[in-house]
N, C-alpha and C positions, 0 to 999 in steps of 0.2 A: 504493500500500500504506500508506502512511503514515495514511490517514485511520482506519484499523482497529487503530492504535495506541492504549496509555493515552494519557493526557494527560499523563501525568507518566514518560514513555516512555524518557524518559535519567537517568531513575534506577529503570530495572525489567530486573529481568533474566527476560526472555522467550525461551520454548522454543518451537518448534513443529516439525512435519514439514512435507516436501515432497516432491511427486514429482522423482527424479533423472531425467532422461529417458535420460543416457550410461547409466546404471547399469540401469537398466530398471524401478526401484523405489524405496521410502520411501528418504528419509535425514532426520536430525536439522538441525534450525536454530537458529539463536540472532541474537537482534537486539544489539546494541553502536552506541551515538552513534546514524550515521546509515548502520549498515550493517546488511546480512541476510550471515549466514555460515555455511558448512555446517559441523556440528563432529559429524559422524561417524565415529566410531573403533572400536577391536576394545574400549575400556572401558563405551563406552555404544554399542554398532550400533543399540539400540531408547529408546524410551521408556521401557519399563520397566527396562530397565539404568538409565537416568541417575539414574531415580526411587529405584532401590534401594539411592545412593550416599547415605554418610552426610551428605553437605553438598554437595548438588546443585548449587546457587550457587556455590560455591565453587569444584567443579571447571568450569563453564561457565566463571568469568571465565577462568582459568589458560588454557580449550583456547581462547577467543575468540583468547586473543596469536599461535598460530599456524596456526587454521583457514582455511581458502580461503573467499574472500569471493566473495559471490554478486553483490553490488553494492551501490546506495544506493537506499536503503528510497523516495526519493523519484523513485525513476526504473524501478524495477523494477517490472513490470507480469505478465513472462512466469512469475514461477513461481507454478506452482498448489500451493495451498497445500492439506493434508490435514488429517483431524483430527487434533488432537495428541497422542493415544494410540493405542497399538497395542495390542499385549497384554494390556493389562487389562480386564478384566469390566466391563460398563455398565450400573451398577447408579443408580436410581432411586428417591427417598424421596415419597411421594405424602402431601398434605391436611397439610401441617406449616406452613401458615398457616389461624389458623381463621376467616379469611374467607373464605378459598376452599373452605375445607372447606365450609361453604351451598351454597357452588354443586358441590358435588359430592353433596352430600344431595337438591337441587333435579334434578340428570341424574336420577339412581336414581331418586325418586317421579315423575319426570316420562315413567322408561322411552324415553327416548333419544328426545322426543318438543316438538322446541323451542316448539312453539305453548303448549303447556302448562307451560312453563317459569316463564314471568311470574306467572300466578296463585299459583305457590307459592313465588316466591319474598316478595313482599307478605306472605303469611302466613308466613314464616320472618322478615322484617322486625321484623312488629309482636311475635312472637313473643321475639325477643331486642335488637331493638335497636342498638345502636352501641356492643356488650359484649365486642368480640372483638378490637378494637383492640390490646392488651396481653399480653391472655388464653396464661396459658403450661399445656401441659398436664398433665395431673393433676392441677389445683390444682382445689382449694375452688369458686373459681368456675367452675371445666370444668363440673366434676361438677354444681352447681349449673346452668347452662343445657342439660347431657347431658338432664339429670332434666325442663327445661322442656319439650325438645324431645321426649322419648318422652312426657309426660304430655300433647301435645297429635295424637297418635298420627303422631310424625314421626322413631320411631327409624330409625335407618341404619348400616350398618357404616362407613360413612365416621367418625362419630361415635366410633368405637372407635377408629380409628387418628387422630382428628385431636384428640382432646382428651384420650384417655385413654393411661396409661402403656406401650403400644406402638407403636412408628410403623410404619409401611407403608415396607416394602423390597420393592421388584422387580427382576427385570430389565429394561431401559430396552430394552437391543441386546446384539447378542453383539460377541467382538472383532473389530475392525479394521472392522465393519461402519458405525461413523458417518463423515457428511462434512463435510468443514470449511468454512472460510468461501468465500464467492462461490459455490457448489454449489448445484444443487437440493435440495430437499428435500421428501419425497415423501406424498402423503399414499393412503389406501387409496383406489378406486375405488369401494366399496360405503359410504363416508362422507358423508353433506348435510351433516353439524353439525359441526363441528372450529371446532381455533382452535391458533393457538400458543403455546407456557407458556416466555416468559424466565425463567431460572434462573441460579445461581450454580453450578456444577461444582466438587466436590474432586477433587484429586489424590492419591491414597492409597498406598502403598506395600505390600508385603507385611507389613509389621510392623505395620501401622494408621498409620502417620506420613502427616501431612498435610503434603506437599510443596510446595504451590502452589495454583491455583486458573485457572479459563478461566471460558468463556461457555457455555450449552447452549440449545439449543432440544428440549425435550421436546416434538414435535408430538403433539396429543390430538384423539380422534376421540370428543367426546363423544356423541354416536346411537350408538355400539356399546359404550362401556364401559356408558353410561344404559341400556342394554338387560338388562348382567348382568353385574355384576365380575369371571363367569368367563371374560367375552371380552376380559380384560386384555390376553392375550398380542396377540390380532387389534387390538387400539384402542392398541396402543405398537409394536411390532415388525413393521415393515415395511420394504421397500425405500427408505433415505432419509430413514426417521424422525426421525435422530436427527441432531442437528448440534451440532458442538461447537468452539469456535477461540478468535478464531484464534490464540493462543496459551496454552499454560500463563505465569502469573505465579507465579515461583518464590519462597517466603518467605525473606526475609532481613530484614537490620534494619530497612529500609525500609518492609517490604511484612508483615505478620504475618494472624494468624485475628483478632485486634482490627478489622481493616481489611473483612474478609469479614464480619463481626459488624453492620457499622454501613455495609453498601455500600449503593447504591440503583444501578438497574435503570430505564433507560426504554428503551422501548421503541414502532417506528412501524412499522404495516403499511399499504404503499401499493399501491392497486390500479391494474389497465392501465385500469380505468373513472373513476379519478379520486379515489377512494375515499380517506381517510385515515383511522388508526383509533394513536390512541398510547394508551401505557400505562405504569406507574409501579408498583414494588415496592421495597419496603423491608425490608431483613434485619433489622431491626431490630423489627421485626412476627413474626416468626417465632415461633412458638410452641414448638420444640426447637432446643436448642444444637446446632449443627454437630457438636462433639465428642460428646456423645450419638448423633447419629444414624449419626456412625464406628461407635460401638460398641455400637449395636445391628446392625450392618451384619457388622461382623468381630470376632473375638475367638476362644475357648476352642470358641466353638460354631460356626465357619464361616473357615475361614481362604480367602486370596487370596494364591496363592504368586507369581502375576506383577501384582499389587495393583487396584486398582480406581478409575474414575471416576466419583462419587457426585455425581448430581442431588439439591439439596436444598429441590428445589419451588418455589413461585410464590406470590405471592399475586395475581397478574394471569388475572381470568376474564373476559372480555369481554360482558357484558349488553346494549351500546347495538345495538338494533336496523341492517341492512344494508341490507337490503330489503323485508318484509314485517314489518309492524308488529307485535309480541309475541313474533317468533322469534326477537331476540338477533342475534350476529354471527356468520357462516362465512365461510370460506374462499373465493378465486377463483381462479381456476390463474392464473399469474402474477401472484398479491402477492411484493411485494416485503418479508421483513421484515427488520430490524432491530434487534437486542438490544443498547445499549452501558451500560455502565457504566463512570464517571471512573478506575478504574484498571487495569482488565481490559479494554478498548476496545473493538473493534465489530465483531460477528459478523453476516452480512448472509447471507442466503441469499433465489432465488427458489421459491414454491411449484408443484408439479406433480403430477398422480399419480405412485404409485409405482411405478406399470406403463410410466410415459415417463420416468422417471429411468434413471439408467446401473445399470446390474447391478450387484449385488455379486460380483465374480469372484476380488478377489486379499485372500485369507486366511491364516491362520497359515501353514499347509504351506507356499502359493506367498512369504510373507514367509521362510524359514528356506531354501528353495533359495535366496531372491536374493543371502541375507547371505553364506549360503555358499559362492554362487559368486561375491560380490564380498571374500571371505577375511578377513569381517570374526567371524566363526564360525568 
């Protein structure tokens, strides 16, 4: 377990879930030095409780002093670990790098269609250039390259949400539905073109407070979103889509949204054929504040009474050819990928369909009998 740690792991105070096996269900964890400890109570039984406390950090160190220790982080191997939200909405911000934004201009005209992906993107190239590096949206220069790129008949609604004063919120997954680290992760069986999107994950509260932060894999099934934005729900929400771990990093003085602000993202997908494919994002690239994109998320017009886990996009699209020269890179059932970043560590899941990944079976309901028959509720 240790190797899915920050780096800077003994000065982080990290949450996540696990399956209880005695218990029959989730319970709460927390990392200290060099140990994993269950610190489930009747004041936080969920995620969401812990979240909703005013100084989350603070009550974790206090309950670590007399929580039942699971073991040492460097010997434990047997518990499987979950995603580390329960109850909250999983909610998703899409095209808030405007790099990536191209390449989701290039799916649409290309209609889900990777051979022809190449050619337009050359002409999106020569078309703007090496202008988007910076580029924050609604600015002067959005507006300026929005304008190049419809005057060379290459408008897109991605364009709208990726440079102009609206961002793109979705829903990612419903609750309790994502899987945590070491997990499959699923992708649709009517998919050829996919790829997976490292991301940075908020941790949100009911009140809009930003608690912490993890790792996400928003898997994208670009052949069916390229087909028609209204097959969002089919190209994100699936069996196993969504993976999230392996822990929340809770903000304290150590750890702040300065740190989220300026984090970087690598990322390696290794195939059973030998395959290797890395990748590299930088928050700092981003084209909307994280705090903006909270509140465009929640507020006066949309509340989250048991809070939310906000994906806040990629700028990793993978272009380099796999196997047939001009269709870019997909997927193989059994890649192995790899999302780490130096303070939020290292989310590792392999790929499968979603139809051989494990069922989603145990949701709110069956979370609310568990608590309640383990009297923690």
């Amino acid at each position: 377990m240790q190797h899915i740690l920050p780096q800077d792991a003994d000065n982080a105070i990290l949450v996540g879930r696990f399956w209880d096996e005695d218990a029959n269900g989730p319970a709460l964890c927390a990392i200290q030095d060099d140990t994993i400890a269950d610190i489930t109570d009747a004041t936080a039984p969920t995620m969401r409780d812990l979240l909703e406390l005013d100084d989350p950090a603070v009550y974790v160190k206090a309950r670590l002093a007399e929580a039942c220790k699971l073991g040492s982080i460097r010997e434990i191997e047997a518990v499987k670990l979950l995603a580390p939200c329960d109850l909250q909405a999983i909610k998703a911000c899409g095209v808030t790098f405007a790099r990536s934004m191209v390449e989701r201009v290039i799916e649409e005209r290309a209609a889900g269609d990777p051979a022809a992906a190449d050619a337009i993107r050359a002409r999106c190239k020569a078309l703007i250039g090496d202008r988007l590096s910076d580029l924050k949206a609604g600015s002067a220069q959005a507006i300026e390259i929005k304008n190049a790129l419809i005057s060379e008949g290459m408008w897109s609604q991605y364009l709208e949400v990726g440079i102009g004063p609206d961002a793109e919120v979705f829903t990612k997954s419903q609750p309790m539905s994502a899987v945590g680290c070491s997990a499959d992760v699923g992708l649709h069986p009517a998919s050829t073109w996919n790829n997976p999107e490292p991301e940075i994950v908020l941790a949100v509260n009911s009140r809009g407070a930003i608690q912490g932060a993890t790792l996400g894999n928003d898997v994208n099934l670009r052949d069916i979103e390229g087909r028609s934005a209204l097959l969002l729900g089919k190209a994100k929400d699936n069996n196993a889509s969504c993976a999230i771990g392996p822990f929340i990093r809770l903000f304290d003085a150590k750890f702040t949204l300065d740190d989220i602000r300026t984090a970087e993202l690598k990322m390696t997908v290794t195939g059973q054929d030998g395959y290797t494919l890395t990748g590299h994002s930088a928050m700092s690239e981003i084209s909307r504040d994280p705090v903006d994109l909270v509140a465009q998320t929640c507020g006066a017009h949309h509340q989250y009474p048991d809070g939310f886990m906000l994906f806040l996009g990629t700028l990793f699209a993978p272009t380099e050819d796999r196997d047939v020269p001009g269709e870019g890179f997909t997927h193989k059932i059994g890649d192995v990928v790899r999302i780490t970043s130096a303070r939020l560590g290292t989310l590792e899941n392999t790929v499968r369909l979603s139809t051989d990944c494990a069922p989603w079976t145990f949701g709110a309901a069956a979370l609310m009998r568990n608590l309640a028959g383990r009297k923690l509720i």
